[in-house]
N, C-alpha and C positions, 0 to 999 in steps of 0.2 A: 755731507751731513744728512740730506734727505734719506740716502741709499742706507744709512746706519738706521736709519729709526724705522722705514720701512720693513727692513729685517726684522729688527725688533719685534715689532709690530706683525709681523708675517709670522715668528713663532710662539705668538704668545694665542694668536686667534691658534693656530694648529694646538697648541697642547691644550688650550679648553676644547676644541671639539674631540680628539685624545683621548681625552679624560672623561667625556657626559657618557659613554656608555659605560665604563666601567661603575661609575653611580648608580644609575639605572638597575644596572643586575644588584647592585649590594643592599638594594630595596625592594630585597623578595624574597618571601619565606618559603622555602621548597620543603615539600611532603612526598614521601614514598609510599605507597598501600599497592594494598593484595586484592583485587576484587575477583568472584567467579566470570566462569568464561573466558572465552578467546577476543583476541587484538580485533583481527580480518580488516576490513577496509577504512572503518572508523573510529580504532582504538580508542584516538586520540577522544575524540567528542565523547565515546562511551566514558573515559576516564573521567572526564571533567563531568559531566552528568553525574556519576558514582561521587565524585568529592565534592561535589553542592550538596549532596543531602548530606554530608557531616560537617561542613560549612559553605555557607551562601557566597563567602569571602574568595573565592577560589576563582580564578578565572584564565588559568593559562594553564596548559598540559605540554609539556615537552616530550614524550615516548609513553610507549605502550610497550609492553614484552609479556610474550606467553610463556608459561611454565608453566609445568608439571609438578606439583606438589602431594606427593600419598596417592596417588593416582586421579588427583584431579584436575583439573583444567582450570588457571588460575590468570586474570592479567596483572602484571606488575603496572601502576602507574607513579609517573612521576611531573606533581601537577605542585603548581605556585600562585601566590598572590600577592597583589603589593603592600608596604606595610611600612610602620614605622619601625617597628621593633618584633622581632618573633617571640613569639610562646615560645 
C-alpha cells in the first residue's frame, strides 16, 4: 500500500514540475522589429535597449539577426515581456 501512494505521489510532483515551464513561456508577449545596424557581439542587449524606448515593459531578448533590406544594414529583433494578457 505505501509503494502505491508513493508512486502516486512520485507522479503527481513530476507532472507539476512538467508543467511550470510550459506556464511560464505562455506569460509572455513576444515582439519582432527591425532596428538599423548590425547584431556583432551584443545584439542582444542593443535589441532590448531599441525596445525600452518603445516600451519600458520589455525585458527579455531572445536573437538578434542581421539583414539586408534596400540596401541597408538592418537588425531583426525578437524581444518579450511578461504579461497578463497581450496587446
Amino acid at each position: 500500500m505505501k509503494s502505491h501512494i508513493l508512486f502516486i505521489f512520485s507522479c503527481v510532483i513530476l507532472l507539476l514540475v512538467l508543467s511550470y515551464p510550459e506556464e511560464a513561456k505562455a506569460n509572455r508577449c513576444h515582439r519582432t522589429a527591425y532596428f538599423p545596424g548590425r547584431c556583432e557581439d551584443v545584439g542582444r542587449t542593443s535589441c532590448l535597449m531599441d525596445f525600452k524606448t518603445l516600451d519600458p515593459r520589455f525585458d527579455q531578448c531572445s536573437r538578434c539577426e542581421n539583414h539586408k533590406i534596400n540596401g541597408k544594414q538592418e537588425r531583426r529583433c525578437h524581444c518579450s515581456f511578461a504579461a497578463k494578457s497581450c496587446f
